[in-house]
N, C-alpha and C positions, 0 to 999 in steps of 0.2 A: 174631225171628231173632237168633241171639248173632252180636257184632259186638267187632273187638279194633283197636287202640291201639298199634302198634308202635313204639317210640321209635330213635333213631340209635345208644342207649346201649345196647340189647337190654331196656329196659321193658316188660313188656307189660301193656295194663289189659285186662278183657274187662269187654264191656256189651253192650246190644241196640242194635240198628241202627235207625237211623230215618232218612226221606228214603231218598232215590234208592238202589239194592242195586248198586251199584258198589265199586270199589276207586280205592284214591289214594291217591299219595306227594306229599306236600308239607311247605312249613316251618310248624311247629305256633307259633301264638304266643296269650296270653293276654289278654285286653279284661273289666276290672275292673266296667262298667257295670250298673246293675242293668238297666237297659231299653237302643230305641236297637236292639234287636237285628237288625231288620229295617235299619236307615241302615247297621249295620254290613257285613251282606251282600254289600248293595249299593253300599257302596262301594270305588270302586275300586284303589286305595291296598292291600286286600287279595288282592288278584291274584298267584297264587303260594302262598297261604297258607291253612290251615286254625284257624280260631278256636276257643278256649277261652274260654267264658264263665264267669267265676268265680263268678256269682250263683248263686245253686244252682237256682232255676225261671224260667225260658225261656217264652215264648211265649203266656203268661198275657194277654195284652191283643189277638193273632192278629197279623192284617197288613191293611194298609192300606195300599193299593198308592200312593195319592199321598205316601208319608214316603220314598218308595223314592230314592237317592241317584244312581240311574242307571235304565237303561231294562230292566234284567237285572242281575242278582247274579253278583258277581265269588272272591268267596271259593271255594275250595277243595271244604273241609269244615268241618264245626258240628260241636263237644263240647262236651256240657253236663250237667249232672247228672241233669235231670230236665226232660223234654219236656213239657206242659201239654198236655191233649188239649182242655178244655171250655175254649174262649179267652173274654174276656169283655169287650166293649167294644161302642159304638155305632158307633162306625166300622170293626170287623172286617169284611171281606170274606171272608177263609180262615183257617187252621189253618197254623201256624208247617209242621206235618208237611206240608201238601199245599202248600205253596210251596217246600220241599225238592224235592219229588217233582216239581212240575213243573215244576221247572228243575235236577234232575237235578244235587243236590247232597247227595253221601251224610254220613253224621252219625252219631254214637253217644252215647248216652244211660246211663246207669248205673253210670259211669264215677265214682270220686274224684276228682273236678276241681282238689280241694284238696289231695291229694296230690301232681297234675300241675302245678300251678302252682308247687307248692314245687319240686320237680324241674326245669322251667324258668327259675326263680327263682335257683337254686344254681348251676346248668351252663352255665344260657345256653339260651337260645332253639337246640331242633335240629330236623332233618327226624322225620318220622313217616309211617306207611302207617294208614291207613283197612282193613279190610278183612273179609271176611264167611266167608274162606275158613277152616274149624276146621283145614284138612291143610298151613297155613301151614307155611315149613318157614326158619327163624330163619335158618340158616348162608348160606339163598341169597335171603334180602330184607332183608338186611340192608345188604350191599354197595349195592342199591339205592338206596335209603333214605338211606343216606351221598351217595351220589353224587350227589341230587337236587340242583338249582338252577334258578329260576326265569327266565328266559329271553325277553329281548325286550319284557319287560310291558308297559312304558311305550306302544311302538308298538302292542303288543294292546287295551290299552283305550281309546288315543284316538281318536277322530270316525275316519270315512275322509277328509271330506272337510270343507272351511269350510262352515258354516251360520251364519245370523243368527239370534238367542236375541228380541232385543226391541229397541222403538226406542226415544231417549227424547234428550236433549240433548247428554252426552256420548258419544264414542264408544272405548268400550274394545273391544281387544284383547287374548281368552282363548284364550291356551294352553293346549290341553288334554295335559296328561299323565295325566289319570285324572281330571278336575274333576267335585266333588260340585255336584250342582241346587242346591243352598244358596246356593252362590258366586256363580250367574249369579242367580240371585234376591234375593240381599241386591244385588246389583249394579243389577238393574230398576227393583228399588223406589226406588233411589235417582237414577231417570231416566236409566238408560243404557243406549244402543246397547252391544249386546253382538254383534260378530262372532266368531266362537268357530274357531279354526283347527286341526288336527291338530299332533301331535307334531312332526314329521317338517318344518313348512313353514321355508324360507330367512326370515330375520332382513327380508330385502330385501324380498318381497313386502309383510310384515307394515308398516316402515317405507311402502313405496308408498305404501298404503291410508291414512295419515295417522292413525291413533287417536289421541285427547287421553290415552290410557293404554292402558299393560300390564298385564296379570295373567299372571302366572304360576300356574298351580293345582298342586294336590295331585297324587301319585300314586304308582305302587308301585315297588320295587324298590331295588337300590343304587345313587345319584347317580351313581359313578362309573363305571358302565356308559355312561351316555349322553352320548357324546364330540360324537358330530355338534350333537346339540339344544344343547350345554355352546357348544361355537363361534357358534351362533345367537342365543344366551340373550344373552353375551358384546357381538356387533355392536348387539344392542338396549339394554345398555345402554348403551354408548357414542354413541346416538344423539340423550339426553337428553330422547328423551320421560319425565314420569313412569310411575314401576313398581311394582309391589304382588306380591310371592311369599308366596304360602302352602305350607308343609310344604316338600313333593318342589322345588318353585317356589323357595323361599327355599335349599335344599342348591344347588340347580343355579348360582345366582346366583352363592352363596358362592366357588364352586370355580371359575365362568369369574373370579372375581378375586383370585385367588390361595389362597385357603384350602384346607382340606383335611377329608372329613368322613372319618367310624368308624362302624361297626357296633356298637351298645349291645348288653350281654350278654342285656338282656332288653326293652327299648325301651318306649315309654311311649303303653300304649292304654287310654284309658276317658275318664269325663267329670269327674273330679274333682283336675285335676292342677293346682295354685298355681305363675301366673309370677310375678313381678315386675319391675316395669318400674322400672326403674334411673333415670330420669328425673325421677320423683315422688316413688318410694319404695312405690307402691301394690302390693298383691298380688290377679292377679285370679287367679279358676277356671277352667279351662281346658276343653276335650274337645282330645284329641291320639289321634293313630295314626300311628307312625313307627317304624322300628327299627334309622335313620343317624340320627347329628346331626352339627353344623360342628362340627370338631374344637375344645376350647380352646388357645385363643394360637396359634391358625392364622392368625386374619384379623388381614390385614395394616393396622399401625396408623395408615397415611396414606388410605387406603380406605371404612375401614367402621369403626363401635365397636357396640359389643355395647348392643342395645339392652335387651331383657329377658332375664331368667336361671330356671330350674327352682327354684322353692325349698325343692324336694327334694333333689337333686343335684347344683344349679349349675350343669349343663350348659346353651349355649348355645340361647335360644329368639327370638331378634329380632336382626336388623340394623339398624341405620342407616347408608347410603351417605354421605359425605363430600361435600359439594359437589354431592349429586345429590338433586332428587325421588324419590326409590329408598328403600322400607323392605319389609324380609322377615320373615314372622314363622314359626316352627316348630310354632305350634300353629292353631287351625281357628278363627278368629272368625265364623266361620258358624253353625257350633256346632248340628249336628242328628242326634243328639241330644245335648242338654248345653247348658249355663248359655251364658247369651248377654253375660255377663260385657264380652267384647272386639268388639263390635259396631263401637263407634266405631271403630274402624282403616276399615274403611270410608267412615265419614264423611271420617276424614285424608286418604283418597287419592280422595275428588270434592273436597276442597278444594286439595290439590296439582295439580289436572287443571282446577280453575277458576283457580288463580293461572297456571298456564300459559298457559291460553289470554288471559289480562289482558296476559300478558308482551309 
């Protein structure tokens, strides 16, 4: 079935459909990774958003539902060049196409990916329509299509309700704004009580319950949207327990302390992105998915210093809070899929949550 590509500029690609025979308007952004494609789906961080994969073949190894980064896939829609039908792995359970389908997430295939990505590249990341319809009619979905914004996300993908992950010595405190399984499992391993809390919970319950640490997680949308969780975020760290933000986690922090983040024209998602951490001098490999960062010469310089930098663009990738157990980082030391380069921050923040509790 021919399947089309509408862009917000009036682009239009035509390719065949594959996954779910639906329609969708969402923001089109591009994930450079050659694999990963499956953690990508799934996690949540994509919520609002349809992906471009620039590899040019997709789905070559199937799916294996325990890589999955949530309990259900969050993305939009899949564009990609060319769909794999014959997947080939020992650990496949399905076909990249019928894990579309049965979660009812449309895609097109046949597409110039590499033209698309140059297009996004140039303009900046815009909205786009998915759709099956040949009688499409540009003048009146177009407006649409401009008008789209993602809406509430953060609250959409978190928990309903607190649940306990695992027990183990320390007891961490995860905020769930869209947190990848990665996070609470690099967290396990390392012997920790993980109580895992929704978006939405007061600063003060969290505090009650006494964690030896916070995590802040990942998740989707623009920081600035989420005023109430910013006020929460804010009481916690003023409370001086140690704190650990990743991605969404590390913007929200920034801005309950004065900083300010932006909208990147094009933002930075795959597994191959060089920090450096300013401390050492070292430069690791990153996997990122984001599309705000803290603005430069925002944070304020009694607060925070800039702990590691993009060393492609220089943009802001780490905190260090001033007098506080508190470091945020911009990129995923989790890292699934992707180099596991930044593992040790986790080690950092069980040994900030053991010098705490010595204190």
């Amino acid at each position: 079935m021919r399947a089309f590509l509408i862009l917000a500029d009036g682009t239009v690609f035509e390719g065949k459909a594959i996954g779910a025979r639906k329609e969708v308007i969402s923001e089109i952004v591009f994930n450079t990774s050659m694999t990963g494609y499956l953690e990508i789906l799934t996690d949540a961080s994509y919520a609002g958003q349809a992906v471009v994969m620039t590899y040019p073949l997709i789905g070559n190894y199937g799916v294996a539902y325990e890589d999955m980064e949530d309990d259900r896939p969050w993305a939009d829609g899949f564009i990609v060049r060319e769909l794999s039908r014959h997947p080939s792995n020992f650990r496949n359970t399905s076909s990249l196409e019928q894990f579309l389908i049965d979660n009812d997430i449309p895609g097109i295939e046949g597409i110039d990916t590499r033209a698309l990505t140059k297009i996004l590249r140039s303009q900046g990341t815009m909205n786009g329509m998915i759709t099956t319809d040949e009688n499409y009619d540009l003048e009146e979905v177009l407006p649409k299509i401009q008008a789209f914004k993602a809406k509430d996300v953060v609250y959409r993908v978190s928990c309903p309700e607190k649940y306990k992950y695992s027990d183990g010595k320390y007891k961490v405190a995860l905020m769930d704004f869209g947190a990848k399984q990665n996070i609470l499992r690099e967290l396990a391993k390392r012997d920790c009580q993980i109580q895992v809390y929704p978006a939405g919970t007061t600063a003060e319950e969290i505090i009650q319950d006494a964690p030896d640490g916070i995590m802040l997680s990942n998740g989707p949308g623009d920081p600035q949207d989420c005023g109430e969780i910013i006020k929460n975020v804010k009481k916690l760290f003023e409370s001086g327990i140690p704190m650990f933000g990743i991605c969404l986690g590390h913007q929200l922090l920034a801005l309950a302390n004065g900083s300010d983040t932006r909208k990147m024209k094009w933002g930075h998602r795959g597994v191959n992105h060089p920090v450096k951490d300013l401390a050492s001098g070292r430069v690791y490999i990153s996997t990122q998915n984001h599309g705000y960062v803290v603005a430069d010469k925002t944070v304020p310089e009694d607060v925070a210093e800039v702990s590691f930098i993009n060393a492609n663009d220089g943009s802001t990738e780490g905190l260090h809070y001033l007098g506080k157990n508190v470091f945020t980082v911009q990129f995923h030391p989790e890292a699934c899929g992707g180099p596991q380069d930044t593992g040790f921050l986790f080690d950092k923040f069980i040994q900030m949550m053991e010098v705490a509790k010595d204190a």
